[in-house]
N, C-alpha and C positions, 0 to 999 in steps of 0.2 A: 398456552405454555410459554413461561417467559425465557427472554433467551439467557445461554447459560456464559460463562464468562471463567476462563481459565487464569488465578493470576500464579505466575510463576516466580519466584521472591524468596531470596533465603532469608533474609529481615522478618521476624516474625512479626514487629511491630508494625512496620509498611506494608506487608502483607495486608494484615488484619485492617488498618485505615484505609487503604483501597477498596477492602469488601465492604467496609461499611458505607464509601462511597457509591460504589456498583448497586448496592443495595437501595439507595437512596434514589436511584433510576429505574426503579422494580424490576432490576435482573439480579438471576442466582448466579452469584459469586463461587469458588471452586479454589481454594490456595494449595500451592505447591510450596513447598519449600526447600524443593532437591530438584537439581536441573534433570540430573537422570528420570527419577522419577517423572517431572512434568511431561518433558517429553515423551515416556510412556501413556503419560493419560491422553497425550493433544493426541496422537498418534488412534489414539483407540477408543475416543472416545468424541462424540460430536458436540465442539465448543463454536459459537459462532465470532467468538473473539478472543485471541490469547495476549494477555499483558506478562511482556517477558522482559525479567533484570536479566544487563548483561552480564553484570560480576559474579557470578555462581560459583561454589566452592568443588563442585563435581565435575561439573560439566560446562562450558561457558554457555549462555546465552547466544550467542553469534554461530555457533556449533546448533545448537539448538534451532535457531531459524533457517540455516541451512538445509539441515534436515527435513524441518517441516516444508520448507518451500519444493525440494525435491518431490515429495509425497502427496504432497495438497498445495497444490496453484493458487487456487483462492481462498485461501485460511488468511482471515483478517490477523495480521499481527502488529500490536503496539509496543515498542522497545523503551526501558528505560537504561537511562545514562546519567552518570555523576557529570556535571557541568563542564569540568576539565577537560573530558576524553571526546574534544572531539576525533579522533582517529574511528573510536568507537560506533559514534552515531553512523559517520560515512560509511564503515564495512557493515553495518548493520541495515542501512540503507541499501545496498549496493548486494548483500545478501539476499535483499525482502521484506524485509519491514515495508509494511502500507507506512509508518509514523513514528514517531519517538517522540518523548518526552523527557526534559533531564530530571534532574534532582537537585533542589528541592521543587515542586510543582502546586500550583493550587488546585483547588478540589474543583476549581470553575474550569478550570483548562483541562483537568482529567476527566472528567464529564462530560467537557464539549468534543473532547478527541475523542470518546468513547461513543457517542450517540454516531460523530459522522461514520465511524466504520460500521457502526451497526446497520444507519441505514444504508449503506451501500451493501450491504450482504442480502439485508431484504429488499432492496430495488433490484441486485442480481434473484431474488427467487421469484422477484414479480414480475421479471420481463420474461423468463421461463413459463410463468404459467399462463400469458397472457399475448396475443399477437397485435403487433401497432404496425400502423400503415410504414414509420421510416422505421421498423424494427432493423434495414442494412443500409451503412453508410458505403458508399465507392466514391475514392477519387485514384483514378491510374488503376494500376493492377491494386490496389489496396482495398481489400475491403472489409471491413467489420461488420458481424451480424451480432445485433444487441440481446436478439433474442437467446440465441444460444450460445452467446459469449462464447463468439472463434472470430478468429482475424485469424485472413488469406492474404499471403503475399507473392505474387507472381507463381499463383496456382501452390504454393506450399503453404502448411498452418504452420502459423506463429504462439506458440504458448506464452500467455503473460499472465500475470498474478492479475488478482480483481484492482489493483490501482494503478497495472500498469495501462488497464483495457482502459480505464475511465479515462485517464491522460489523452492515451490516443484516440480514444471515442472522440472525447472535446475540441482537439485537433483536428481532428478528421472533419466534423460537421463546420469547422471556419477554416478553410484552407486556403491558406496565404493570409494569412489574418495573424499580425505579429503578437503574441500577449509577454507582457511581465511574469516573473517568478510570483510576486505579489497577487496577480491576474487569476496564474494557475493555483496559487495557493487559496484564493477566494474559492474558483469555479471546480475545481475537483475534487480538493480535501474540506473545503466549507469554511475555511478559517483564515484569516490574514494577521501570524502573528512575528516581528521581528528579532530575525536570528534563528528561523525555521527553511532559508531558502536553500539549504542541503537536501532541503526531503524533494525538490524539485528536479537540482540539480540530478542528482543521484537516480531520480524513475526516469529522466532524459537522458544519461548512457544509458541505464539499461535497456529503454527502449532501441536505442542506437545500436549498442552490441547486439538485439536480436534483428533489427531490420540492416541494417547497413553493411553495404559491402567494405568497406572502409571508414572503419571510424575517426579517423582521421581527418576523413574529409566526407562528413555527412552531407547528404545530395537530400532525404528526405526530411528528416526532421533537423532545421538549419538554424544558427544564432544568428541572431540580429543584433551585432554587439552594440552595447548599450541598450540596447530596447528590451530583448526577450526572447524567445524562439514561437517559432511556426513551421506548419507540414507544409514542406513544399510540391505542390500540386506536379509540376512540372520534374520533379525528382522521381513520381513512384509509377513512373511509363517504361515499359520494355525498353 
């Protein structure tokens, strides 16, 4: 069964050259062309990727990832955006979006963002069905189990979308180990391309606002100004 692929786009033209890109990757494409409606189908129907514009005439796109991230945690979702708005990308970030893409985009780079959330949706169904010896990272009270995708934080669960967990999986197994935006955009999302270092920025508050007592003055996951950020081993103890 190949996987199936939601795109949600009131452009019927961009719509339809997406599918035919998806389709060039041998997945079944699915176009929307009403945000209400998409959101009915993500909702009800099992997409393993949803590619969402955010300029919708019914419904925004940013509304729409809300939603779904409320509902479904780990629903792979890729956002597009016209060049200008960045405001857009960051609330769209800072929503849920695993990624975004602006407009205009080549068909190489929509491909190559498409395969990485793919295979991160099916490395989450194979650590499910499969037990590995480091299946649980600990450092301090933190701990992540890879197999069944939960992070515990001082005996409470933390709920994170599937690219928040990969972040701080990555983190977690180098603690104290400073990486670049560059680093993490290689090691988590697969790809290092410039003028994408919002999609970093944006999964480290939201990591921040669910772990941190004060985000203001982050204690576990800390900038390293100029360098990059790291979990700090010595932050996540009673």
């Amino acid at each position: 069964m190949t996987d199936k692929i939601l795109i949600i786009e009131d452009e019927q033209d961009i719509a339809e050259l997406i599918a035919v890109h998806v389709q060039e990757l041998g997945l079944t494409p699915s176009i929307c062309l009403s945000g209400k409606k998409g959101l009915e189908l993500a909702l009800s129907q099992g997409f393993q990727l949803i590619i969402l514009d955010v300029m919708l005439p019914d419904l925004s796109g940013l509304d729409i990832c809300r939603q779904l991230r409320e509902s479904s945690p780990l629903q792979a979702i890729i956002m597009l955006t016209s060049r200008s708005s960045e405001t857009d990308r960051v609330l769209g970030l800072e929503l849920g979006a695993d990624d975004y893409l602006t407009k205009p985009f080549s068909v190489r780079e929509l491909q190559a963002r498409i395969r990485v959330q793919l295979r991160r949706v099916h490395s989450l169904q194979g650590i499910a069905k499969t037990k590995t010896p480091d299946a649980v990272t600990c450092v301090g009270e933190l701990m992540v189990d890879h197999q069944c995708h939960k992070v515990t934080y001082c005996d409470s669960a933390i709920e994170l979308t599937s690219t928040e967990f990969e972040l701080l999986s990555f983190l977690g197994k180098h603690p104290d180990q400073v990486f670049s935006r560059s680093q993490l955009l290689d090691s988590v999302w697969g790809y290092h391309h410039s003028g994408y270092e919002h999609t970093v920025n944006s999964h480290i508050n939201r990591l921040r606002n669910k772990l941190e007592k004060d985000v203001t003055q982050p204690q576990i996951i800390q900038t390293v100004w100029g360098v990059g950020y790291k979990l700090n081993s010595a932050g996540v103890h009673r």
